[in-house]
C-alpha positions as CSV (number, residue, x, y, z in Angstrom):
1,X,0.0,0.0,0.0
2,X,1.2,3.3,-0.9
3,X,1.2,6.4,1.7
4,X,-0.2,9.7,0.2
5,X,0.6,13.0,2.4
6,X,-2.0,15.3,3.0
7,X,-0.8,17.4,-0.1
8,X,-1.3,14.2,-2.4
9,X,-4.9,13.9,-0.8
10,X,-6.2,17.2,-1.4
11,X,-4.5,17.3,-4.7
12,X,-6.6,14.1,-5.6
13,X,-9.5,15.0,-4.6
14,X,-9.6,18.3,-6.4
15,X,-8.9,16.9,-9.4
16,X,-11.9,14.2,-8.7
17,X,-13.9,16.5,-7.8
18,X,-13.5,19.6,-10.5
19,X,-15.9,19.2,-13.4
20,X,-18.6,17.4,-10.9
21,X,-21.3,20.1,-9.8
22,X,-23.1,17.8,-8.6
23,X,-20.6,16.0,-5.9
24,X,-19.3,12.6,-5.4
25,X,-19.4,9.9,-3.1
26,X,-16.0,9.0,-1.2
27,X,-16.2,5.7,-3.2
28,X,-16.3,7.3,-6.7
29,X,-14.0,9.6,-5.7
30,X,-11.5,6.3,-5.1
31,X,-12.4,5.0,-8.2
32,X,-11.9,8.0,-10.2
33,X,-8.3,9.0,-8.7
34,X,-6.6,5.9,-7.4
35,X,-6.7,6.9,-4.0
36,X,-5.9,3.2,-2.1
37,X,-7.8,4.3,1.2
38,X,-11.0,2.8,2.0
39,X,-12.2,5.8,4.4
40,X,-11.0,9.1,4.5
41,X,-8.8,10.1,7.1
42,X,-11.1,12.7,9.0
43,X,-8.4,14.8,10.2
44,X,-7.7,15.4,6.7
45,X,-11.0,15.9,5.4
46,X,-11.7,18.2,8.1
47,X,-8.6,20.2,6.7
48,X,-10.2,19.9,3.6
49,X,-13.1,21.6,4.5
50,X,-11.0,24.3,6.1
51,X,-8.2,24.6,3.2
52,X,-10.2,24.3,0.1
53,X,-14.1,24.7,1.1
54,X,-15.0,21.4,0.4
55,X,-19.1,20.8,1.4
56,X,-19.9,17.1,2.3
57,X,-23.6,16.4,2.3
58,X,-26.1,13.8,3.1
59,X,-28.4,12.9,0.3
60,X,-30.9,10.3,-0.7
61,X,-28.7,7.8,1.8
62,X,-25.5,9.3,0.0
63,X,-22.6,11.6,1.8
64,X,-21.7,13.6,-1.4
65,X,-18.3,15.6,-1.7
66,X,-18.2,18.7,-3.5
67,X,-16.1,22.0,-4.1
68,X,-18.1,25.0,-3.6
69,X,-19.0,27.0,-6.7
């Protein structure tokens, strides 16, 4: 298993994320960037929400990630 730093995180999930208005679960963001861990680390995603905005929200059963617009 491969260890990402914090930078290599939020790098990744910008790029999964940029383009998708209307967010993406944790799981697609995986798929779509390669990242090898099977739950975020919440201290990170915490900074993420501090560094680069990012909104998580519950829908239909769904915690959806997006960057604000």
């Amino acid at each position: 298993m491969e260890r990402h730093t914090y930078e290599d995180f939020k790098t990744a999930v910008m790029e999964g994320l940029k383009d998708e208005d209307n967010g993406l679960t944790w799981s697609d963001i995986r798929r779509k960037t390669g990242l090898d861990q099977k739950r975020p680390f919440n201290k990170w995603v915490r900074a993420l929400e501090r560094d680069i905005g990012l909104i998580r929200e519950r829908r239909r059963g769904h915690v959806l990630w997006r960057l604000p617009t």
